[in-house]
ChimeraX commands (.cxc) that place a marker at each C-alpha (Angstrom):
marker #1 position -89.52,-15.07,-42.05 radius 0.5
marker #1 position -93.15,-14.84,-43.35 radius 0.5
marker #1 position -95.82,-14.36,-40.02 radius 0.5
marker #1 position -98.36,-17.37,-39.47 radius 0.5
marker #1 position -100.72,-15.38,-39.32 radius 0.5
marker #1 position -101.68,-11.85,-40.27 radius 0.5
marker #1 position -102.24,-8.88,-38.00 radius 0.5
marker #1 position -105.30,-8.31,-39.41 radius 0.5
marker #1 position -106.18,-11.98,-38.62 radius 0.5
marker #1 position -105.56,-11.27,-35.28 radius 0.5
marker #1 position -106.91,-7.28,-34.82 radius 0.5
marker #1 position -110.30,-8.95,-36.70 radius 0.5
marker #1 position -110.46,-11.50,-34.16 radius 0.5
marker #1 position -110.12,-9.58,-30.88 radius 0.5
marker #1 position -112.88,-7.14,-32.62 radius 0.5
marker #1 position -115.48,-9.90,-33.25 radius 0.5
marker #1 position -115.02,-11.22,-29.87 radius 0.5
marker #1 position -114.87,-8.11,-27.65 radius 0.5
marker #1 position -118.06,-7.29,-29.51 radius 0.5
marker #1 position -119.41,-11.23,-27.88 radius 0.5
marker #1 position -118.23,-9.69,-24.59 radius 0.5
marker #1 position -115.32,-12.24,-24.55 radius 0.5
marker #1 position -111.68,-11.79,-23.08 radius 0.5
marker #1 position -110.16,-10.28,-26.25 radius 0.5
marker #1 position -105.73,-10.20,-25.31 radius 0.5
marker #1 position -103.78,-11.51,-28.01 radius 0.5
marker #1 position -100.50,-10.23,-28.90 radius 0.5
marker #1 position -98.87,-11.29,-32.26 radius 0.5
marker #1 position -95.14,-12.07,-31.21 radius 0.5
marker #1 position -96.22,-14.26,-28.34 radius 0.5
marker #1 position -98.58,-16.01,-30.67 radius 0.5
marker #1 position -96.06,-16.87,-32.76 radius 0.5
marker #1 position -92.93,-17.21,-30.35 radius 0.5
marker #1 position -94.82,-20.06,-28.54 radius 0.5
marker #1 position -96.38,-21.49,-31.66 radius 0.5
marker #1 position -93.01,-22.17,-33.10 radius 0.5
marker #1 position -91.39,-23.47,-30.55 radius 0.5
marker #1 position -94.41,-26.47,-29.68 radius 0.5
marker #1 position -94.89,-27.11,-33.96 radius 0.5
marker #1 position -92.13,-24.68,-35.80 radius 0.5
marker #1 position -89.91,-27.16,-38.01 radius 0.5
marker #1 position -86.37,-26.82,-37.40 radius 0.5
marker #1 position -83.53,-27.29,-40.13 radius 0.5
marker #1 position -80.29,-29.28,-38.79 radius 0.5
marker #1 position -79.08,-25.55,-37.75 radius 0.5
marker #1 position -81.80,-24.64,-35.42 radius 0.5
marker #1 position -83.31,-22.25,-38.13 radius 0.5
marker #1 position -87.25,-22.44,-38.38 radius 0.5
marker #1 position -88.14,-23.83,-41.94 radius 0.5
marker #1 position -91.93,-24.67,-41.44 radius 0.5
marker #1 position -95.03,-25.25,-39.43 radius 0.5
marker #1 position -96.95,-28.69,-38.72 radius 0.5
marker #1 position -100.58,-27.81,-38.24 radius 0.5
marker #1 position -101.52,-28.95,-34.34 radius 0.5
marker #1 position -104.18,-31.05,-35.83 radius 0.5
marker #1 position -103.83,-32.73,-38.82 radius 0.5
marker #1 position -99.75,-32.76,-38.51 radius 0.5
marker #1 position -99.51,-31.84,-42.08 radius 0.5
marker #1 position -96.12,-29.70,-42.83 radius 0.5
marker #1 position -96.61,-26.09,-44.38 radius 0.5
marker #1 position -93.44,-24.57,-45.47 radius 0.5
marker #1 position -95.67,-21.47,-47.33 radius 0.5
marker #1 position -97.80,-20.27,-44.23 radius 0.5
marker #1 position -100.79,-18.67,-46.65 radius 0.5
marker #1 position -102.90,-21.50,-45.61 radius 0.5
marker #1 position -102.08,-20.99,-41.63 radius 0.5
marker #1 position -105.52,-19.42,-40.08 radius 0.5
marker #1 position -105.91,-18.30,-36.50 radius 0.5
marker #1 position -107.83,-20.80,-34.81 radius 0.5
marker #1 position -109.89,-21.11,-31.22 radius 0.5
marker #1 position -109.43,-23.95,-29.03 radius 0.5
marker #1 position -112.26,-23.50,-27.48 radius 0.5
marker #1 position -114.72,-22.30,-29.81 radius 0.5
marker #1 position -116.27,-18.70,-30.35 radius 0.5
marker #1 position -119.60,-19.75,-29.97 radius 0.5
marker #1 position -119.17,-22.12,-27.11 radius 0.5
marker #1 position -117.33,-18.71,-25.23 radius 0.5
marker #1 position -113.49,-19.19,-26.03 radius 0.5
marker #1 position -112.17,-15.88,-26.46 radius 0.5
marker #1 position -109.62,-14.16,-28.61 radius 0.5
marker #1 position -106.26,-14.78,-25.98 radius 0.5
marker #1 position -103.18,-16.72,-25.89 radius 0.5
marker #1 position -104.16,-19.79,-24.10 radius 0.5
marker #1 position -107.17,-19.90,-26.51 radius 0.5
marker #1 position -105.86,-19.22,-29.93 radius 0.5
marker #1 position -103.29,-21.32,-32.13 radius 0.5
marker #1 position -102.68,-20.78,-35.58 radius 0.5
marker #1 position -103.68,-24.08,-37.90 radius 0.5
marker #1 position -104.36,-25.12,-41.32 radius 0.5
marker #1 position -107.50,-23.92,-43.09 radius 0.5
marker #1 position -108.12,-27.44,-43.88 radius 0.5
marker #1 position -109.21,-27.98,-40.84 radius 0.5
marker #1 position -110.77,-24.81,-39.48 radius 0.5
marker #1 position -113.48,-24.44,-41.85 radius 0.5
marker #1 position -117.23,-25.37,-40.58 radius 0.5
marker #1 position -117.28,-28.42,-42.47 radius 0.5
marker #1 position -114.70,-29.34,-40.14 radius 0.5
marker #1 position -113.83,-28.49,-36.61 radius 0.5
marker #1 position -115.69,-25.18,-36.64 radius 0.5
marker #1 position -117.83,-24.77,-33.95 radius 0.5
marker #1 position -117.35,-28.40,-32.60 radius 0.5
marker #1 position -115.51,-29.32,-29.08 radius 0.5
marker #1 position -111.75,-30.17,-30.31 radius 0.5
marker #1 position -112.17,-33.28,-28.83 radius 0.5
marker #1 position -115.07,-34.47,-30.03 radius 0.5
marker #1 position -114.31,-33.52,-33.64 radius 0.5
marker #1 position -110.87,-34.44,-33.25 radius 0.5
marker #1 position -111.16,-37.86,-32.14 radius 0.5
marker #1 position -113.66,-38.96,-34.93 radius 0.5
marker #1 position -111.68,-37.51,-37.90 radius 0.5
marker #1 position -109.36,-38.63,-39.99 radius 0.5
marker #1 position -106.83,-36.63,-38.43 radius 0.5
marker #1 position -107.00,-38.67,-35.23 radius 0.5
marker #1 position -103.83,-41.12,-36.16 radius 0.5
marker #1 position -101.09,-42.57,-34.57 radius 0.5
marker #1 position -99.17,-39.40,-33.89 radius 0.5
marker #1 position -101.95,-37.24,-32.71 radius 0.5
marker #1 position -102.14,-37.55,-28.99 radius 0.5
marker #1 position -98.50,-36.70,-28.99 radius 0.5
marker #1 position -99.73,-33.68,-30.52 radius 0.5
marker #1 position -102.93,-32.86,-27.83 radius 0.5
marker #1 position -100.47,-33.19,-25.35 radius 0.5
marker #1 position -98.06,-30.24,-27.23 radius 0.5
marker #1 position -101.34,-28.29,-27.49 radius 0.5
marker #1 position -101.71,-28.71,-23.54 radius 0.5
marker #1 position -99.01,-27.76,-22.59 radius 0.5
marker #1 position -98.77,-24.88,-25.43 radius 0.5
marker #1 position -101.95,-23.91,-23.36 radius 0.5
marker #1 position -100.33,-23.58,-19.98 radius 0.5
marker #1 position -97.69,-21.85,-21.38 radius 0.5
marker #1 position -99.84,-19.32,-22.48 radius 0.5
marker #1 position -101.67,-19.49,-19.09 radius 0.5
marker #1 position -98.53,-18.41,-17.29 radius 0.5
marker #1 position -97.86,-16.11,-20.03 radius 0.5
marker #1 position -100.85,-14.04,-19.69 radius 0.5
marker #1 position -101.34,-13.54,-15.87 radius 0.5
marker #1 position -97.85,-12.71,-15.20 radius 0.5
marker #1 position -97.73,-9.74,-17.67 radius 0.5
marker #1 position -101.22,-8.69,-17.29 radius 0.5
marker #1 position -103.27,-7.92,-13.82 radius 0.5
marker #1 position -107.21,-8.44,-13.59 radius 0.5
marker #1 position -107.29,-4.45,-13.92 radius 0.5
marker #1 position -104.94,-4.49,-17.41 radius 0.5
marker #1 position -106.87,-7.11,-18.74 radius 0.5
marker #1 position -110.32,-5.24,-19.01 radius 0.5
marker #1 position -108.44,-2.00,-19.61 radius 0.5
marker #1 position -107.07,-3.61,-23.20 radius 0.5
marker #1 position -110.53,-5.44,-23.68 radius 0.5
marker #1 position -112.09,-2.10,-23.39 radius 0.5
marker #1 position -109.63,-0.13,-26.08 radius 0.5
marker #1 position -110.56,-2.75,-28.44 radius 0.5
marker #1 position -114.49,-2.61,-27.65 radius 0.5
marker #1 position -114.30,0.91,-28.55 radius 0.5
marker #1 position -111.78,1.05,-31.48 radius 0.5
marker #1 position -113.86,1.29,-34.24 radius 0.5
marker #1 position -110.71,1.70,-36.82 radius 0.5
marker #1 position -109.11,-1.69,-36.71 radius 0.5
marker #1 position -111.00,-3.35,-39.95 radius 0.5
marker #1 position -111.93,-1.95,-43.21 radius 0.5
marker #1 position -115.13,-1.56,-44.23 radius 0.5
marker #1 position -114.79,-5.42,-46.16 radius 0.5
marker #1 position -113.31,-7.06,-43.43 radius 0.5
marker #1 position -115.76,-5.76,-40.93 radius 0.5
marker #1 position -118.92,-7.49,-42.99 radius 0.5
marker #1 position -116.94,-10.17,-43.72 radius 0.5
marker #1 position -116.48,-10.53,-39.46 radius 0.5
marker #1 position -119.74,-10.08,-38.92 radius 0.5
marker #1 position -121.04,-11.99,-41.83 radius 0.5
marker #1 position -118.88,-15.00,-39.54 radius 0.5
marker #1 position -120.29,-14.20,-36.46 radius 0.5
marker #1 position -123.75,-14.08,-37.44 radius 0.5
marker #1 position -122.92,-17.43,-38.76 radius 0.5
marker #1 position -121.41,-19.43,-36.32 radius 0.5
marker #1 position -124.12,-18.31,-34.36 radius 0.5
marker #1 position -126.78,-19.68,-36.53 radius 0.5
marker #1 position -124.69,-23.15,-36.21 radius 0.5
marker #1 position -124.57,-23.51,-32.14 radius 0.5
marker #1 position -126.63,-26.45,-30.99 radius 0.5
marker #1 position -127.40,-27.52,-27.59 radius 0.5
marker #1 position -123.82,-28.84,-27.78 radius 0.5
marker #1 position -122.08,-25.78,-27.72 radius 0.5
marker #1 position -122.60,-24.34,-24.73 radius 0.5
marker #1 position -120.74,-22.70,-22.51 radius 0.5
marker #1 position -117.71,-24.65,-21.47 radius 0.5
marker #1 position -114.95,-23.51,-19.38 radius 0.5
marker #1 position -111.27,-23.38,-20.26 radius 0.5
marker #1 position -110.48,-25.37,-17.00 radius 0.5
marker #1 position -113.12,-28.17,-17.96 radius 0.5
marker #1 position -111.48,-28.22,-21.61 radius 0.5
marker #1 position -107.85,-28.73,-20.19 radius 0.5
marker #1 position -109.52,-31.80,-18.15 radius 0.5
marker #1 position -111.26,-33.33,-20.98 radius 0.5
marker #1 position -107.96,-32.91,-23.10 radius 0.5
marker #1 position -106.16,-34.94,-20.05 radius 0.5
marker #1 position -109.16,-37.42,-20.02 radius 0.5
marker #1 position -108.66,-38.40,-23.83 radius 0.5
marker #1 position -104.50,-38.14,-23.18 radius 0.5
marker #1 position -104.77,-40.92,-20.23 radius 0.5
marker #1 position -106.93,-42.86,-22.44 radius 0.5
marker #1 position -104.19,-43.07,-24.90 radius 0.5
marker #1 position -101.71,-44.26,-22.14 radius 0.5
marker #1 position -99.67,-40.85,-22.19 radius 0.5
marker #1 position -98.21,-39.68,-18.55 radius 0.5
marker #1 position -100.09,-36.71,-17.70 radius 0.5
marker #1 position -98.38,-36.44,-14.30 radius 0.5
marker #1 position -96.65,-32.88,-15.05 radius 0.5
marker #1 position -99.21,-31.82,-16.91 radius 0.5
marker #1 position -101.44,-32.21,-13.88 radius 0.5
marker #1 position -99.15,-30.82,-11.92 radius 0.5
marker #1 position -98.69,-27.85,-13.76 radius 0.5
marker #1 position -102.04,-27.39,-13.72 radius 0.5
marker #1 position -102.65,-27.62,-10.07 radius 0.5
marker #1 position -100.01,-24.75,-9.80 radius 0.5
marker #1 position -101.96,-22.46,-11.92 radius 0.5
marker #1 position -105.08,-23.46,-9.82 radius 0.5
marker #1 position -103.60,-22.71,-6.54 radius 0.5
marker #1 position -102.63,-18.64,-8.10 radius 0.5
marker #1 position -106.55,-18.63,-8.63 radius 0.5
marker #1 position -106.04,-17.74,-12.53 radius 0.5
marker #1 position -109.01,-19.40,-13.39 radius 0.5
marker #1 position -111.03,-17.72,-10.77 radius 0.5
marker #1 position -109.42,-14.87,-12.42 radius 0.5
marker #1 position -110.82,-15.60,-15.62 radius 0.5
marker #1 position -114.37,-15.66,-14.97 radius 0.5
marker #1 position -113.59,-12.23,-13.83 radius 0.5
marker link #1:1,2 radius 0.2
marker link #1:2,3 radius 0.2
marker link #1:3,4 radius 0.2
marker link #1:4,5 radius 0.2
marker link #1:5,6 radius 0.2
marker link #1:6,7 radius 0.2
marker link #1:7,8 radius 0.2
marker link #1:8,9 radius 0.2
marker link #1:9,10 radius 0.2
marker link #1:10,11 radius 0.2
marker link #1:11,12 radius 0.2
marker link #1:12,13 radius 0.2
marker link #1:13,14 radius 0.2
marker link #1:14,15 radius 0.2
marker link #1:15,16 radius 0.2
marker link #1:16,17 radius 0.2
marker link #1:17,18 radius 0.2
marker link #1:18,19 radius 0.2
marker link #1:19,20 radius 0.2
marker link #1:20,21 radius 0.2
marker link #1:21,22 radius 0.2
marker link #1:22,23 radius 0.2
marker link #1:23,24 radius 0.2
marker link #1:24,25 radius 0.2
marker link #1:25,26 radius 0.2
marker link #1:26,27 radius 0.2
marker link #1:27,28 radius 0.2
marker link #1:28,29 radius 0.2
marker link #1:29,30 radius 0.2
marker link #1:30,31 radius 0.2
marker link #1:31,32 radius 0.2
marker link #1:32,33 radius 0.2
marker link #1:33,34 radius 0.2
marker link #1:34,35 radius 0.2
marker link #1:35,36 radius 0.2
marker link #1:36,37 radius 0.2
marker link #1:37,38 radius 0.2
marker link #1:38,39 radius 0.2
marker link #1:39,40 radius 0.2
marker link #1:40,41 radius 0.2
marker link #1:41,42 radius 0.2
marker link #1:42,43 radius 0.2
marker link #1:43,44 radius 0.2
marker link #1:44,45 radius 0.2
marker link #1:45,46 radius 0.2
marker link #1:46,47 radius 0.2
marker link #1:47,48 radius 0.2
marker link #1:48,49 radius 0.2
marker link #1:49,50 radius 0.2
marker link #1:50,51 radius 0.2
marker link #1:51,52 radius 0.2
marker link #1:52,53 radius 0.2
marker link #1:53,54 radius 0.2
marker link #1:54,55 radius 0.2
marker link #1:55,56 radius 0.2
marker link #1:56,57 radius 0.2
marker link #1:57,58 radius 0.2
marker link #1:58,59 radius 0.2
marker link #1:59,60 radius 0.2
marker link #1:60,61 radius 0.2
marker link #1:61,62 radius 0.2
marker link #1:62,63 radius 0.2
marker link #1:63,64 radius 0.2
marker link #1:64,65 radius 0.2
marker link #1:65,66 radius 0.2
marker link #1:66,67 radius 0.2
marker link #1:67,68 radius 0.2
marker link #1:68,69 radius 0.2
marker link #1:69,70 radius 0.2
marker link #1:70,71 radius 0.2
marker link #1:71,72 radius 0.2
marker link #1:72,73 radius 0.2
marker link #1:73,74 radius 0.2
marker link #1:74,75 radius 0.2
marker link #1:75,76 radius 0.2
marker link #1:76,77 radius 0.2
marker link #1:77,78 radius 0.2
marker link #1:78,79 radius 0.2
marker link #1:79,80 radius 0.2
marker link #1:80,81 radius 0.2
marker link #1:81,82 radius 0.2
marker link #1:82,83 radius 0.2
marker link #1:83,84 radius 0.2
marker link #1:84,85 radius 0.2
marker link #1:85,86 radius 0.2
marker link #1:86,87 radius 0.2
marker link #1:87,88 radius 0.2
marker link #1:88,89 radius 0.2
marker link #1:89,90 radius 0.2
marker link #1:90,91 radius 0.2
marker link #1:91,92 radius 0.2
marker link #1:92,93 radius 0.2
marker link #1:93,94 radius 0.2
marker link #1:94,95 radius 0.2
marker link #1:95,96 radius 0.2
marker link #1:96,97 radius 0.2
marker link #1:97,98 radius 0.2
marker link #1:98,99 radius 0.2
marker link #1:99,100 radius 0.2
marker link #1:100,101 radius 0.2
marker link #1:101,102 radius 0.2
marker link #1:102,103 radius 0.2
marker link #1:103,104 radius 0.2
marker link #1:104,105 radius 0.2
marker link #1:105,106 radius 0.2
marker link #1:106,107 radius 0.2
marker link #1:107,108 radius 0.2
marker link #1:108,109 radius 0.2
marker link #1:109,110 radius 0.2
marker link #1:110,111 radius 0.2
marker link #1:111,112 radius 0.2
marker link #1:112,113 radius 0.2
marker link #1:113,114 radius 0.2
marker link #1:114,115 radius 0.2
marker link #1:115,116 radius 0.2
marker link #1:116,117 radius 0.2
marker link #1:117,118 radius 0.2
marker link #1:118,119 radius 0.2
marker link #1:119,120 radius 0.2
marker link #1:120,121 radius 0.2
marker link #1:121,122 radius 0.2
marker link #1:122,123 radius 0.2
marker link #1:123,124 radius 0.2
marker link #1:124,125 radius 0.2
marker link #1:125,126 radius 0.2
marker link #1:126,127 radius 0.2
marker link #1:127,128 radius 0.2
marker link #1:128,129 radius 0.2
marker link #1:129,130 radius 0.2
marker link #1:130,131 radius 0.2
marker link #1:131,132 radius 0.2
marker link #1:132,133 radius 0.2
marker link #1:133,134 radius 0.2
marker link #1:134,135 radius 0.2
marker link #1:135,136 radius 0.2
marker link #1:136,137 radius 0.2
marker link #1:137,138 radius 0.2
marker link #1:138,139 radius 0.2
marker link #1:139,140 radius 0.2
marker link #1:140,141 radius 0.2
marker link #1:141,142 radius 0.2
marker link #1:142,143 radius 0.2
marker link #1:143,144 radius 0.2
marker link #1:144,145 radius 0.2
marker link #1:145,146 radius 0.2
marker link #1:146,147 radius 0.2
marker link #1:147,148 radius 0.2
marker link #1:148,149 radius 0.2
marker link #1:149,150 radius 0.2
marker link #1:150,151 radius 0.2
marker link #1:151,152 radius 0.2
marker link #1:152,153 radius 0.2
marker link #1:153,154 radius 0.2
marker link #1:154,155 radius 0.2
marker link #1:155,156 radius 0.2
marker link #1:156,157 radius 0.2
marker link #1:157,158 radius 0.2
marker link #1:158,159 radius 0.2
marker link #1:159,160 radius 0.2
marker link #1:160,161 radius 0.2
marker link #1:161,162 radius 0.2
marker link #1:162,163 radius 0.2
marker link #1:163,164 radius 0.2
marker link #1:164,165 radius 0.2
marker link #1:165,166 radius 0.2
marker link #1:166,167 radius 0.2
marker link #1:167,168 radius 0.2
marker link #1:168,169 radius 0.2
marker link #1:169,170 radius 0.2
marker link #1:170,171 radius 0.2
marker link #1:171,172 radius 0.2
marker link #1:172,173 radius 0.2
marker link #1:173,174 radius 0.2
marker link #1:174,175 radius 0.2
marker link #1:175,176 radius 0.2
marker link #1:176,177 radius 0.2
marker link #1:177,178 radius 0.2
marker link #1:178,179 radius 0.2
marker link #1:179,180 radius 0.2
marker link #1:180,181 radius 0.2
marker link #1:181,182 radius 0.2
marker link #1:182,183 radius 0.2
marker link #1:183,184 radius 0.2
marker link #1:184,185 radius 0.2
marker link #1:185,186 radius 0.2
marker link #1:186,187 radius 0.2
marker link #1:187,188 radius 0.2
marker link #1:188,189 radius 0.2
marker link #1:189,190 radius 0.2
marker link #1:190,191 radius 0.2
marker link #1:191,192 radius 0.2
marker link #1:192,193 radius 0.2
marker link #1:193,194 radius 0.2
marker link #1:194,195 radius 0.2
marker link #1:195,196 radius 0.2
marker link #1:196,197 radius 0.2
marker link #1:197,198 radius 0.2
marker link #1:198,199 radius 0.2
marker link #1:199,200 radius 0.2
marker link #1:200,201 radius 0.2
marker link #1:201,202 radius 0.2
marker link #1:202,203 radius 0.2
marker link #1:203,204 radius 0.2
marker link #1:204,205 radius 0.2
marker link #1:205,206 radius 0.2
marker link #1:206,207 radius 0.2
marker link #1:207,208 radius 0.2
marker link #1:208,209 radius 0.2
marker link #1:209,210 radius 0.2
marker link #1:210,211 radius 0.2
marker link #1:211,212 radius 0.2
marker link #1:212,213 radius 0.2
marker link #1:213,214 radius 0.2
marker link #1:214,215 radius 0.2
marker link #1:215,216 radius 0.2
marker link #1:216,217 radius 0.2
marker link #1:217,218 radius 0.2
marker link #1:218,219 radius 0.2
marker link #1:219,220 radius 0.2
marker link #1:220,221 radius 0.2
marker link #1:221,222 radius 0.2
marker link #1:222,223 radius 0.2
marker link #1:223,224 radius 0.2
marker link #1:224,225 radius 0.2
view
């Protein structure tokens, strides 16, 4: 089976945003473990035949167009890490479209917003949590900033094209931040995504609940760390 995305995707991506002094953790098989089982596309066996893309729900069966994506956005913080990244169409990653927008705000105004999609915010919620759980209970505090600084100081990971091409991004992104896209913490994001899902009449109840367990191990406490 061909990989959603590429490890130099990924290796690129932890570079640019260790450099940002952002949690950079992201390993490939759990990326795409988790993202297959919330939007992989099962034949009548139970064998994985494609992807939908979280946001637009559009089917990909040839994964070339599948880009690593941030929830919550490089230049509004979100690092490179498993309860931040998602692999999606490059339809709608570019900056033309969600780029360095709040999901929810771009989301909700798009043409991708239809019927179906709140079924789909609430897969990429609880994707999220997954990953949440994921991360803190293979990785202390102290393992964490261990593997952020190996990757701060791994100057081998791109090639010489790939590394302009990174910063050439960065530098970019940065030029597009407005007073919009600040700061916004993950916990906030997971409440707005709730806010929008209640609006559409969808039970939030475990989500909540789920959440409040993750609060009460202090992991995002943790994450601020």
């Amino acid at each position: 089976m061909n990989h959603l995305v590429s490890y130099k995707q990924i290796e690129g991506n932890l570079r640019r945003t260790a450099e940002s002094g952002l949690i950079s953790l992201l390993n490939h098989q759990q990326l795409e473990d988790l993202a297959f089982i919330y939007f992989g596309i099962k034949d009548e066996y139970g064998n994985i035949i494609g992807y939908q893309c979280p946001y637009s729900g559009k089917i990909y069966t040839d994964y070339k167009d599948i880009v690593l994506e941030h929830i919550v956005p490089v230049a509004s913080k979100g690092g490179t890490v498993l309860f931040n990244c998602i692999p999606t169409s490059k339809e709608v990653n570019g900056a033309d479209q969600k780029g360095a927008k709040h999901l929810i705000d771009w989301w909700t105004s798009s043409s991708y917003w239809n019927q179906d999609a709140p079924l789909r915010l609430e897969k990429i919620v609880n994707y999220m949590l997954d990953a949440y759980e994921q991360v803190f209970k293979e990785y202390t505090i102290e393992e964490v900033e261990s593997s952020y600084l190996d990757i701060e100081t791994d100057n081998s990971i791109l090639d010489e094209e790939e590394d302009k091409d990174i910063n050439a991004r960065t530098k970019k992104e940065l030029e597009q931040q407005t007073k919009n896209n600040g700061i916004h913490s993950y916990l906030g994001f997971i409440y707005d995504c709730i806010n929008t899902l209640e609006k559409c009449n969808i039970n939030t109840s475990s989500i909540k609940e789920r959440l409040q367990q993750l609060q009460n191990q202090n992991i995002f406490k943790d994450i601020e760390k």
